[in-house]
C-alpha positions in Angstrom: 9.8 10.0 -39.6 13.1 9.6 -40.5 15.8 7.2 -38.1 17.3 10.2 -36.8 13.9 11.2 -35.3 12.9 7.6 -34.7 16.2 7.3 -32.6 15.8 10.4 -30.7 12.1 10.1 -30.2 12.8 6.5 -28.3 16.0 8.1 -26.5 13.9 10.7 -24.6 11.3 7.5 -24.0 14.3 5.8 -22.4 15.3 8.3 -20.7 12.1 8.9 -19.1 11.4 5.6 -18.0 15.3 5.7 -16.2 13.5 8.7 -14.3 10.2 7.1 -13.2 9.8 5.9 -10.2 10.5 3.7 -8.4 14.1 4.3 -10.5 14.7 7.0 -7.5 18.5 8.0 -8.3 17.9 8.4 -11.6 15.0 10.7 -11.5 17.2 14.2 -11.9 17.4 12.7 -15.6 13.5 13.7 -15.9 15.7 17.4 -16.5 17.0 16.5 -19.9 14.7 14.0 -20.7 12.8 15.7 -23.3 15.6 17.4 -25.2 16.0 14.4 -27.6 12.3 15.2 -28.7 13.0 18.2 -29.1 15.6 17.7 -31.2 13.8 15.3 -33.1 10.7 17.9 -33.7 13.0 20.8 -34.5 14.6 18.4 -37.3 10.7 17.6 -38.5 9.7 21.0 -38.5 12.9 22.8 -40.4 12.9 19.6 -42.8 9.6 19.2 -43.8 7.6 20.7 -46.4 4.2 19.1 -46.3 2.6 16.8 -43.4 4.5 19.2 -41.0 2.1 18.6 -38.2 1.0 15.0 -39.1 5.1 13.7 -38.8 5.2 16.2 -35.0 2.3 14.2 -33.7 3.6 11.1 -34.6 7.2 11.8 -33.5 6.0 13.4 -30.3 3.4 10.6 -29.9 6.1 8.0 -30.2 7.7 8.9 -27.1 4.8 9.4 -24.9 3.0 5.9 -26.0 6.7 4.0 -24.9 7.3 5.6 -22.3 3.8 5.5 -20.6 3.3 1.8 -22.0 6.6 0.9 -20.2 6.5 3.2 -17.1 2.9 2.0 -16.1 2.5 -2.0 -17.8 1.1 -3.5 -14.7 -2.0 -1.9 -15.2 -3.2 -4.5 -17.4 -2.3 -6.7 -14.0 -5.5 -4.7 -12.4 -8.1 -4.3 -15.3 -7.5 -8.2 -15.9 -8.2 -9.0 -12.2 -11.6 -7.5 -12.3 -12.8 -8.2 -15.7 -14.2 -11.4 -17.0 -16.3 -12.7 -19.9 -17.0 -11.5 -23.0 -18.2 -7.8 -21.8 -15.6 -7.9 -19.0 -13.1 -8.2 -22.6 -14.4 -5.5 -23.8 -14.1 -3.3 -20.6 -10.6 -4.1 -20.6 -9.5 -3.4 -23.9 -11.4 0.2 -23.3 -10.0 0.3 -19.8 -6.8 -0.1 -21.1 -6.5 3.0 -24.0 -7.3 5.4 -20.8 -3.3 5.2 -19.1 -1.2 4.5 -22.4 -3.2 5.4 -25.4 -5.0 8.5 -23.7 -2.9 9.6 -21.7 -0.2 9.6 -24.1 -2.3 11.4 -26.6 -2.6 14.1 -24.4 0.5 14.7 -24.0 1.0 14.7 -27.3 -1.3 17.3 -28.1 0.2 19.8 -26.4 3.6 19.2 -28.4 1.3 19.7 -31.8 -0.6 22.4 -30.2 3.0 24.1 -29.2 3.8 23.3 -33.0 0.8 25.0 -34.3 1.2 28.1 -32.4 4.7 28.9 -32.8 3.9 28.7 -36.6 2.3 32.7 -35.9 4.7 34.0 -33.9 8.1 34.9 -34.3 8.9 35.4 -30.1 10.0 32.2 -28.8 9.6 32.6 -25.5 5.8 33.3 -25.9 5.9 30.0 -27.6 7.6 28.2 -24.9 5.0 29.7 -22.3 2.0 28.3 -24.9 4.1 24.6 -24.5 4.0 25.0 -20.4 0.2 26.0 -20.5 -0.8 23.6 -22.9 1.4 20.5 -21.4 -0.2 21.2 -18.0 -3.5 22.2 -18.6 -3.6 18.9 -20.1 -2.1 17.1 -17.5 -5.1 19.0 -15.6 -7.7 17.7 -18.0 -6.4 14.0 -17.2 -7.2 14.4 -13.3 -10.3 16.0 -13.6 -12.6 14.6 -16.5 -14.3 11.4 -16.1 -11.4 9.4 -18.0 -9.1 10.7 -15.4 -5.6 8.8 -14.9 -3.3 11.2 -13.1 -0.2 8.9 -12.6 2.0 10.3 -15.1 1.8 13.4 -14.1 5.5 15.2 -14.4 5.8 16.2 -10.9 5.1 13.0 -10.1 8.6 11.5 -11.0 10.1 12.7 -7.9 8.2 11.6 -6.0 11.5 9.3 -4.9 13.9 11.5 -4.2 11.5 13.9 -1.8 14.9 15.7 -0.1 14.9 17.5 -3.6 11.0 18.6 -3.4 10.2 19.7 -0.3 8.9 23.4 -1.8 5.9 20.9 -3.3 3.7 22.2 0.6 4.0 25.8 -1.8 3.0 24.1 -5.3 1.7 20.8 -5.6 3.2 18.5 -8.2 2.5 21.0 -11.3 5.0 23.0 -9.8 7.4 19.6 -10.4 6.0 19.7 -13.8 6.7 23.4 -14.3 10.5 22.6 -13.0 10.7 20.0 -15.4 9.3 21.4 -18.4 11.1 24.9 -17.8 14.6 22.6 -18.0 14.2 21.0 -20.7 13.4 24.0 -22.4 16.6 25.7 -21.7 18.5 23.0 -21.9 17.8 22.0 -25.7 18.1 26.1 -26.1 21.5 25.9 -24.8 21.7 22.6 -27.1 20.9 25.2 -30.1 23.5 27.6 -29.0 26.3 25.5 -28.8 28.4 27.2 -31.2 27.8 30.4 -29.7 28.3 32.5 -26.6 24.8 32.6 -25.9 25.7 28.8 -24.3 27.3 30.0 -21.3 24.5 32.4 -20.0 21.7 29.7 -20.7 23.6 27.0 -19.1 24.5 29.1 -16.1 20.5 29.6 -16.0 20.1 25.9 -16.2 22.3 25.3 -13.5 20.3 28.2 -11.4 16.8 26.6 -11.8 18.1 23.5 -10.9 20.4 24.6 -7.9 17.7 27.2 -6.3 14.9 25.2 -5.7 17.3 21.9 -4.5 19.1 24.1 -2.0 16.2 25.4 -0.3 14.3 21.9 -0.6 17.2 20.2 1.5 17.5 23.5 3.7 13.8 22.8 4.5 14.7 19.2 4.9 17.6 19.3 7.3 15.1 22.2 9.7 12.2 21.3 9.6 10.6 20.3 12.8 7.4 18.4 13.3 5.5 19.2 16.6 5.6 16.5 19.0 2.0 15.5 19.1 2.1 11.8 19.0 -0.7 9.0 18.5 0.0 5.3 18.3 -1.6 4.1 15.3 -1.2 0.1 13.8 -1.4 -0.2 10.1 -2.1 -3.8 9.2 -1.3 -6.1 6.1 -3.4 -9.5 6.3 -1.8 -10.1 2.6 -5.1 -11.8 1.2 -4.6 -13.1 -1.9 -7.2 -10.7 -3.9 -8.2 -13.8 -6.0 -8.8 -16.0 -2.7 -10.4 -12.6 -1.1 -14.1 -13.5 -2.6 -14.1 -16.9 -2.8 -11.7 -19.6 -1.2 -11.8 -17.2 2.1 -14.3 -16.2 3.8 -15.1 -12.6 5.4 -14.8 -14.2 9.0 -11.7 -15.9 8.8 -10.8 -12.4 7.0 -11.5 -10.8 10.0 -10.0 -13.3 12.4 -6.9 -12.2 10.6 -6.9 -8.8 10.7 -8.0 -8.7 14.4 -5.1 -11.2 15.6 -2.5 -9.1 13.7 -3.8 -6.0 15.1 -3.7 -7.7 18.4 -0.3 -8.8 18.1 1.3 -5.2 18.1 -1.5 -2.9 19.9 -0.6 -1.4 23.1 -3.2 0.3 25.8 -2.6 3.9 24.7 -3.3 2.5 20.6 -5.6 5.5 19.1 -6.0 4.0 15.8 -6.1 0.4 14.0 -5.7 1.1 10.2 -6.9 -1.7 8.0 -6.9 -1.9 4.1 -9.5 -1.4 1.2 -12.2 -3.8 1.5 -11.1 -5.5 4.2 -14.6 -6.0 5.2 -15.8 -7.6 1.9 -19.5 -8.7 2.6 -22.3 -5.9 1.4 -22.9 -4.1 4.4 -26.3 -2.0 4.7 -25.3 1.3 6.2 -28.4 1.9 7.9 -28.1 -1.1 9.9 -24.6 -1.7 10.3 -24.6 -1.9 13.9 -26.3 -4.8 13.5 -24.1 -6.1 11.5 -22.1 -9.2 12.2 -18.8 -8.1 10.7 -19.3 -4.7 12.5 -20.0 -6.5 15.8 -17.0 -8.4 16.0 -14.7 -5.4 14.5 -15.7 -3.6 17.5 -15.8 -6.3 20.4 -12.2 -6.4 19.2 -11.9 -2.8 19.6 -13.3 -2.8 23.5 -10.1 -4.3 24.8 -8.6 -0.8 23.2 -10.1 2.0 26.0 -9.2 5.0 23.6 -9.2 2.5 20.2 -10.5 3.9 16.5 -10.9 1.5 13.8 -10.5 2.9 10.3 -11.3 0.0 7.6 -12.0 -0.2 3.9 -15.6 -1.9 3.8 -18.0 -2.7 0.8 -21.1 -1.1 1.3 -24.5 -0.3 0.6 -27.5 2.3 1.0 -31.2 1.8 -0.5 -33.6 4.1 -1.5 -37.1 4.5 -2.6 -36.7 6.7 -5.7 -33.5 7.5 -7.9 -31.9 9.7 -5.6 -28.4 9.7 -6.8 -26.6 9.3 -10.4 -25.4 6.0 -9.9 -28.4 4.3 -8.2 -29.5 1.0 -9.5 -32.8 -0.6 -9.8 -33.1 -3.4 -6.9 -34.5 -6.4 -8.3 -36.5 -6.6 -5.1 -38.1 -2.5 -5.3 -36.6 0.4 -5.1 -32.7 1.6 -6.1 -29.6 1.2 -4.3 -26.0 2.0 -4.2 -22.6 0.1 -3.7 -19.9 2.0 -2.4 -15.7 1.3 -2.5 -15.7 3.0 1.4 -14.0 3.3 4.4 -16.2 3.3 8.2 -14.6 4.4 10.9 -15.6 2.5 14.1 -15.2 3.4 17.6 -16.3 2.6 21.4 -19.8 4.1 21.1 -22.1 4.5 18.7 -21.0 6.8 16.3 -20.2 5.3 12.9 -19.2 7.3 10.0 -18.5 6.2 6.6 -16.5 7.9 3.9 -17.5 6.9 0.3 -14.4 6.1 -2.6 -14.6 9.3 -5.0 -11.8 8.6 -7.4 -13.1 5.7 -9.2 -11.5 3.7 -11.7 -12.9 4.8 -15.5 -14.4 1.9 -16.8 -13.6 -0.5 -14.2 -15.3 1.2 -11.1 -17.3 4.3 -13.3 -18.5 4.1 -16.2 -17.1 7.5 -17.7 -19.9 10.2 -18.3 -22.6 8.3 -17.0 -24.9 11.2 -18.2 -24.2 10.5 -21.2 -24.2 6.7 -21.8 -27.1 6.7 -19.0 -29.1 5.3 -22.3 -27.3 2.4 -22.0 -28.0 1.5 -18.7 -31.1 -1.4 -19.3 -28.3 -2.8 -21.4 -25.7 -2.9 -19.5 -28.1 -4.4 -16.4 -28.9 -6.7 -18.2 -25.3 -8.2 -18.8 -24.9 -8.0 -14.7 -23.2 -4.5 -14.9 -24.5 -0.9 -14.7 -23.1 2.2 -17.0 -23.0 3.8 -13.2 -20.5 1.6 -11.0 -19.7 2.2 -7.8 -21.4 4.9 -6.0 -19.3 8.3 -4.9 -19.4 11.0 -3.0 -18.6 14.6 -4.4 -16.5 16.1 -1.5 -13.2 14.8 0.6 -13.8 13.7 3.9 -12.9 14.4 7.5 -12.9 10.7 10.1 -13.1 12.7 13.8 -12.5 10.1 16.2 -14.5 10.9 19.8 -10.7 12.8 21.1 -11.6 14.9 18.0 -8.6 13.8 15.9 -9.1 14.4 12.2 -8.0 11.3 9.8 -8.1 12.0 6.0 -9.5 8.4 4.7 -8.1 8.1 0.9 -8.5 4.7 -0.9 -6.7 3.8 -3.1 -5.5 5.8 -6.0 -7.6 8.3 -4.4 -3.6 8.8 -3.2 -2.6 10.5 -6.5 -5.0 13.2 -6.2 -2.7 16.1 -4.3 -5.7 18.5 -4.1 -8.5 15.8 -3.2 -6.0 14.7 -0.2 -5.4 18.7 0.5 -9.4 19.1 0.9 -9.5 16.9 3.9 -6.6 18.7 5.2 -8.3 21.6 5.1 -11.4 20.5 6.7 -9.1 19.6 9.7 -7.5 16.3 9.2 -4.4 15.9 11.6 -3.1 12.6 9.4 -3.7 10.8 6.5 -4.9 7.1 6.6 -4.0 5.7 2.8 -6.4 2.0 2.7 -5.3 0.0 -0.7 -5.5 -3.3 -2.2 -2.2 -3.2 -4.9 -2.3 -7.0 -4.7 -4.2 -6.8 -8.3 -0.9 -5.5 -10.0 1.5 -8.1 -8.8 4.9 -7.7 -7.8 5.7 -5.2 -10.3 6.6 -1.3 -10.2 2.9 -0.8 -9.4 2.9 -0.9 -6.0 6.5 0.5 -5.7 5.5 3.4 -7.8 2.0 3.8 -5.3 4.2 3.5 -2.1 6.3 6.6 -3.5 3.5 9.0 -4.0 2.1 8.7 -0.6 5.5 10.9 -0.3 4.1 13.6 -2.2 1.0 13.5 -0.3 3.3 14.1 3.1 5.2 16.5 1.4 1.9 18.8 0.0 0.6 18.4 3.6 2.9 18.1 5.8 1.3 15.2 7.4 2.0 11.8 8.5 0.5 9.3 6.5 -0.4 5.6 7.6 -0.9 3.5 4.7 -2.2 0.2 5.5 -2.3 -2.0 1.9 -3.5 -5.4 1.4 -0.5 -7.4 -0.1 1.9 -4.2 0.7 3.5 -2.0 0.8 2.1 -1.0 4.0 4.2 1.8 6.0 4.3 5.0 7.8 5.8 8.3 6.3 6.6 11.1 8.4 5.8 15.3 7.4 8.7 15.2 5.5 8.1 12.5 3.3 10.3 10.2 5.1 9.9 6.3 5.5 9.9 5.5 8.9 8.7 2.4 8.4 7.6 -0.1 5.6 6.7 -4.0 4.9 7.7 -6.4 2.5 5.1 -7.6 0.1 3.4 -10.5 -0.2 4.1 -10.7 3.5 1.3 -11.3 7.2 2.3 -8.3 9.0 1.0 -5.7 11.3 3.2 -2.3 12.2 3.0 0.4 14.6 5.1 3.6 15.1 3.9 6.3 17.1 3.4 9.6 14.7 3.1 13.1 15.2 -0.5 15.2 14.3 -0.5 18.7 12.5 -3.1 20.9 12.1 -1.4 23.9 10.2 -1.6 24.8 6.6 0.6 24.7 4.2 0.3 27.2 1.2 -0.3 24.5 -0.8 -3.5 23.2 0.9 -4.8 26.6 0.8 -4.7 27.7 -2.8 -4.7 23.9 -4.2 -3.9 23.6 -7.5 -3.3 27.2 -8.7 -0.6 26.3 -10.8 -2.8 24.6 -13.3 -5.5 26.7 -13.1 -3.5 29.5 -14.2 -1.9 27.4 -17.0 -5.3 26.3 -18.2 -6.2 30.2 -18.0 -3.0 31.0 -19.8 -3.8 27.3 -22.4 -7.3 28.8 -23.3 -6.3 32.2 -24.7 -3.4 30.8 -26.6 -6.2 28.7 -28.2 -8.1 31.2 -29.1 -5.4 33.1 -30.4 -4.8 29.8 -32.7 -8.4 30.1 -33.8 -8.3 33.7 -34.3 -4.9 33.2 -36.6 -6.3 30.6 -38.4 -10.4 32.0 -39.3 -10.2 35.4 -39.6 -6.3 36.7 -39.9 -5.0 34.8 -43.0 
């Protein structure tokens, strides 16, 4: 690498990182943010005449590790919190390659692999199409293996200035990650053409793809109307320190919190009382929870509430006589069991229903393909761990309270999965109910950058969404993606706005991710085109 590339390699990894969130006004840069690559890996490859693809990896890879490193730091924040010891070291520093090392490798495979196949073919706009299939099918590939870590995700940087995306109900995010690879694209080809005519008709293109889609977003904006079917809900924020939240304090006075704060802004006609991710901390036996102190007391608090449903994060846990599941653990005392990251929704009667965390943190809450390191499990038992984590459940879920509203439960980063949300939708949630705990990351961009994709999420659906988070930010966002209200963090708080349901579907909710299904369709026979090129037509 020379310092020309070295330059322009860290330029587009500033430039990036001025895009990400929560930098909102500077996200349209995510349109040009690549070109400096670009530039820097045409340079390597008409420069170069040995170690071409070794010096395009390593320029390439140069921008993805800097700017995922400094878009997404506070992550070591989390995988500090929960980690401890000597193995608890060792789960972190393996923890840790998954959202900078890995998922900067991936995106830097699909640079090499857009290297590699343009070397056999002379039209550039096949090539270009190969770079799109392989950057997304990648970005694919990182939500949907067991090392997922979708956060990056392209589409994801607008997720702050939603006015400009409101044709994400059509496409999901990929379609924000088509947009934004597609500009750059034609951009540095207009960079290439400078000296020529050829300039003003790919600029004028440019300005097109950008204008198009950004006129009809805020066209949508300004008319769109939500029906007026409204619920009161309360979304609370005890703001537990999460060090202090298994230890100094206990589950009761946990509770007396988050039932005085509910209490303090709940009205008669209150539907729904939104609490965060485990704010019910003690191990709870879902075959007798209704004999369970926590749950008695969460719902003698709810009988003052005639029409009241309680939606909280709760840990939990279900026995069994044989190995019935992939993550069951032996109990010391007979038998397996599992512990679930979950949410129960309590009402008035005596239906209880409980919705298990599915989007588990690799290494931290899931050990990644537990079929495969299964092996390992006596081992890791007997170090106080298991290679199986948390327990899951395969499918999204549907809360329907006894007036038959639907509520999507999603906790935690669960929130970055567009189609995992869209699979509740479709099985007929009205709203989405976000429970989180981003008290782990600190008062960094973390929580900021979290709060923002619940935007996408409205967007996608068009749904309101309550999001109820321990430390903040707590907040309700409309079917447009707007904030109509939001806490401070670090702050004892309890909201309540009165929101609209929805029960249509959007386009998006009913073909889900088809974007990157096609481009993995599209990134597989390019492959195999590479293979073909390089075995048997030399």
């Amino acid at each position: 690498m020379t310092k020309k590339t070295t330059f322009l390699a860290l330029l587009s990894a500033l430039l990036m990182w001025l895009a990400w969130p929560p930098h909102t006004w500077l996200a349209p840069l995510l349109f040009i943010g690549l070109v400096p690559l670009f530039i820097a890996l045409k340079q390597v490859i008409t420069t170069s005449d040995k170690k071409t693809g070794k010096k395009v990896f390593l320029t390439a890879g140069l921008t993805f590790l800097v700017w995922n490193t400094a878009s997404i730091y506070w992550v070591f924040n989390s995988i500090n919190a929960v980690n401890s010891g000597f193995t608890g070291a060792i789960i972190s520093l393996l923890v840790s390659l998954i959202p900078y090392g890995l998922g900067a490798f991936l995106m830097t495979s699909a640079l090499w692999l857009y290297y590699r196949f343009s070397t056999y073919t002379n039209n550039k706009i096949i090539a270009y199409v190969a770079l799109i299939a392989f950057y997304i099918s990648l970005e694919y590939l990182h939500q949907t293996w067991d090392l997922a870590f979708p956060w990056m995700t392209l589409g994801n940087g607008f997720a702050g200035l939603h006015q400009a995306i409101q044709w994400y109900e059509f496409t999901g995010v990929y379609g924000g990650s088509l947009w934004i690879l597609l500009s750059n694209i034609i951009a540095f080809e207009a960079y290439l053409q400078l000296k020529t005519q050829k300039k003003y008709l790919l600029t004028g293109i440019w300005v097109l793809l950008l204008a198009l889609p950004i006129g009809y977003s805020i066209y949508r904006y300004q008319n769109y109307i939500e029906k007026n079917v409204p619920v009161n809900v309360v979304a609370v924020q005890p703001n537990i320190d999460p060090y202090e939240k298994y230890g100094s304090t206990s589950a009761y006075e946990q509770l007396r919190v988050l039932t005085h704060l509910s209490d303090s802004v709940g009205q008669t006609n209150t539907e729904y009382f939104i609490w965060p991710e485990t704010a019910i901390p003690n191990y709870a036996d879902e075959e007798r929870i209704r004999s369970n102190n926590d749950f008695i007391a969460a719902q003698q608090f709810l009988s003052k509430y005639k029409n009241g449903t309680l939606i909280t994060g709760i840990e939990s846990v279900r026995y069994y006589n044989d190995k019935r599941t992939l993550s069951a653990k032996v109990n010391p005392n007979g038998g397996y069991y599992d512990n679930y990251n979950a949410a129960v929704q309590i009402e008035n009667s005596a239906n209880v229903a409980f919705y298990h965390k599915s989007k588990l943190v690799p290494g931290v809450e899931k050990m990644p393909f537990p079929k495969v390191f299964s092996f390992l499990g006596p081992v890791f038992e007997k170090l106080g761990g298991s290679v199986s984590g948390w327990g899951w459940q395969d499918e999204p879920g549907v809360f329907y309270a006894y007036s038959g509203i639907g509520a999507a439960p999603v906790i935690c980063y669960e929130s970055i999965w567009g189609d995992w949300v869209a699979g509740s939708v479709k099985q007929g949630a009205q709203f989405i109910a976000i429970i989180t705990n981003d008290g782990w990351w600190g008062n960094t961009s973390g929580k900021d950058q979290h709060f923002l994709y619940a935007k996408l999420r409205s967007i996608e659906t068009r749904r309101y969404v309550v999001r109820s988070a321990n430390t903040g930010i707590s907040g309700f966002l409309n079917q447009r993606g707007d904030v109509v209200q939001q806490s401070k963090w670090w702050t004892r708080t309890a909201l309540k706005a009165d929101i609209n349901l929805n029960d249509e579907l959007t386009f998006y909710v009913r073909n889900g991710d088809y974007i990157a299904k096609i481009s993995v369709a599209l990134a597989l026979l390019a492959a195999v085109f590479l293979l073909l090129k390089k075995w048997f037509l030399k």
